[in-house]
Phi, psi and omega in degrees: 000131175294171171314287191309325180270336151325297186316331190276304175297336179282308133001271177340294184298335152341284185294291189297342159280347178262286188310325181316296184277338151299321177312279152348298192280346181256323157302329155295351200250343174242002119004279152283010167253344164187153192302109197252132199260159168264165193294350189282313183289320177288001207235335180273353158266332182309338196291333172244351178245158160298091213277092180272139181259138178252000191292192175296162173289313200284308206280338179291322180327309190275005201176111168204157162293148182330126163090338202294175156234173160230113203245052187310141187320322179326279201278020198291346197265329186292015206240322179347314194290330197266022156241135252236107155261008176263009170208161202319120144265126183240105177276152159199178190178182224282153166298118179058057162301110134347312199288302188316322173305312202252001151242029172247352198259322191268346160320274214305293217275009162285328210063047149308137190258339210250094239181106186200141185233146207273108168315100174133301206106193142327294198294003168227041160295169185212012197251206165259148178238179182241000000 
């Protein structure tokens, strides 16, 4: 093997070890900004917490849970004010949605303490919706 195509597999590995370890480090980070819960558990909080949809306006339309609001990631930080920190923030979105992650981070760093996210999303609710 030359030279130039080690350099090249090393490179290669690099990259893919750099990308590896950003991952990690963002999962961990949101991780620690909130609890990610099952539905028996997201469905024995709702009753005292604050339920956020974090999806599109139109896909909330067609569908949410009973009780949600909709708070899309673009405008979550104005929205911020229209939430209780003495009480349960309960996030969802789309199955592995991205969106959820990155307002459960703007929670944390608001000083929400009480942050929890529905394993699954929507698509893997059982409860009731509108």
């Amino acid at each position: 093997m030359s030279q130039a195509n080690l350099m090249g597999w090393i490179l290669i590995a690099l990259i893919i070890i750099a990308f590896l370890g950003w991952f990690i480090w963002q999962y961990l980070r949101i991780r620690r900004s909130a609890k990610f819960i099952s539905n028996s558990q997201f469905q024995e909080l709702m009753h005292n917490g604050q339920i956020i949809d974090v999806r599109s306006s139109t896909t909330f339309q067609r569908s949410h849970i009973l009780g949600a609001r909709n708070f899309q990631l673009q405008q979550f930080k104005d929205s911020l004010s229209a939430l209780r920190k003495d009480k349960p923030v309960l996030l969802y979105d789309n199955f592995r949605g991205q969106s959820v992650g990155k307002v459960s981070l703007i929670l944390k760093k608001a000083g929400f303490t009480e942050v929890y996210i529905l394993e699954g999303g929507f698509e893997n609710w059982d409860g009731k919706t509108k």
